[in-house]
N, C-alpha and C positions, 0 to 999 in steps of 0.2 A: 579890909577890902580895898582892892585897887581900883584907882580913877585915871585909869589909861584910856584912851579912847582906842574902841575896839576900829579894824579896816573891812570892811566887807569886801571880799572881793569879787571881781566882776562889775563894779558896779564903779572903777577907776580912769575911764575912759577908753582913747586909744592905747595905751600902755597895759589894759587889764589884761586878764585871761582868756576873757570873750569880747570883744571890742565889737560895736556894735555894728550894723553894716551900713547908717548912715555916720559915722563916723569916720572911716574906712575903708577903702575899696578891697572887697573879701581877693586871700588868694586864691589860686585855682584850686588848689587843694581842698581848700572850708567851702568853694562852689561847690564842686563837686561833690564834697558828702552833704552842704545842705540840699542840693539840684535833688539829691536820692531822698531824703527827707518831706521837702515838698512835691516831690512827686507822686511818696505816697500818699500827704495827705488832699492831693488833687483831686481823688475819687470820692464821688457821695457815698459808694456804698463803705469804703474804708474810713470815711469821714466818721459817719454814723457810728461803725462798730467803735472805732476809739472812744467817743462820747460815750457808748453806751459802758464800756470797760471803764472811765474814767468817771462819770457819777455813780458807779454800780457804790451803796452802801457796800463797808467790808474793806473795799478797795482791790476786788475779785471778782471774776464772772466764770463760771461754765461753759465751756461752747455751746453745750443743751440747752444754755438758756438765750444765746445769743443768735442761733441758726433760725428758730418760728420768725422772728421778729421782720426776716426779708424773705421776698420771692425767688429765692437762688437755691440751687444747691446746697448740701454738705459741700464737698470739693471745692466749690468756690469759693462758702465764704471760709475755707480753711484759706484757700490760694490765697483770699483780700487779709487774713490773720498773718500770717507767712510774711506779707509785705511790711505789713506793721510792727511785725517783729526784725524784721530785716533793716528798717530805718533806723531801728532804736529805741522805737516808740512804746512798746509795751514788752513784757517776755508773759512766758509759759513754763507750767507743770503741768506734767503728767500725774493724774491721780485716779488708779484703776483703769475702768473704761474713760476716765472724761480728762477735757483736758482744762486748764482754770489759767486764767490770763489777770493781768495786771499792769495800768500803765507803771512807766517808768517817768518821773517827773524830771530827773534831770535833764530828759531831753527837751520837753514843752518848755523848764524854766530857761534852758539853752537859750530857746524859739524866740523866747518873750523878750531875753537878753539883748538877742540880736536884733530884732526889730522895734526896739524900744528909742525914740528917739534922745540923744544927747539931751539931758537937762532937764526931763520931762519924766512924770512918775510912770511907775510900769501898768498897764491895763486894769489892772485890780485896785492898784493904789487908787487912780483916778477914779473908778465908779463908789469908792467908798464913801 
């Protein structure tokens, strides 16, 4: 067995893959896709549905089962889906009539990345 020490990456500073944004002043480019990012997650009602995708046991939801839970429309909370799929934040199948959603973690642990201060454990570490 080998006693290399493994490197995580991301987790290297200004020099990583995802450098963090107190680290760093982002370029316009990482603005701009996180600006679309945080924009969707701006809204209460798309706030909601992400959580609600994101502890669904399974690691899947229904729109069926995600539509009762607010006073909106179908179309809209397809429209607040659409955006969350558009950020990066979750995708979709089609299965029959329904459609089944699932976050996508690479982008929260992105999130967590980025906002994680220099030196300091990530959100999760710390409440442990």
């Amino acid at each position: 067995m080998s006693k290399q020490e493994l490197v995580v990456l991301g987790q290297d500073g200004a020099d990583g893959c995802c450098p963090g944004l107190l680290t760093m002043p982002l370029g316009e480019d990482q603005a701009v896709e996180l600006a679309k990012v945080f924009k969707a997650l701006g809204d209460p009602v798309r706030l909601r549905l992400l959580s609600m995708i994101a502890s669904r046991e399974g690691g899947e939801i229904c729109v069926c089962d995600l539509t009762p839970a607010f006073d909106l429309s179908q179309p809209t909370i397809s429209h607040h889906l659409k955006l969350l799929r558009q950020a990066g934040l979750i995708d979709c199948e089609r299965r029959g009539t329904w459609v089944y959603y699932w976050l996508l973690p690479e982008m929260t642990d992105k999130l967590a990345g980025i906002l994680t201060r220099p030196g300091q454990p990530a959100a999760a570490e710390a409440s442990s």
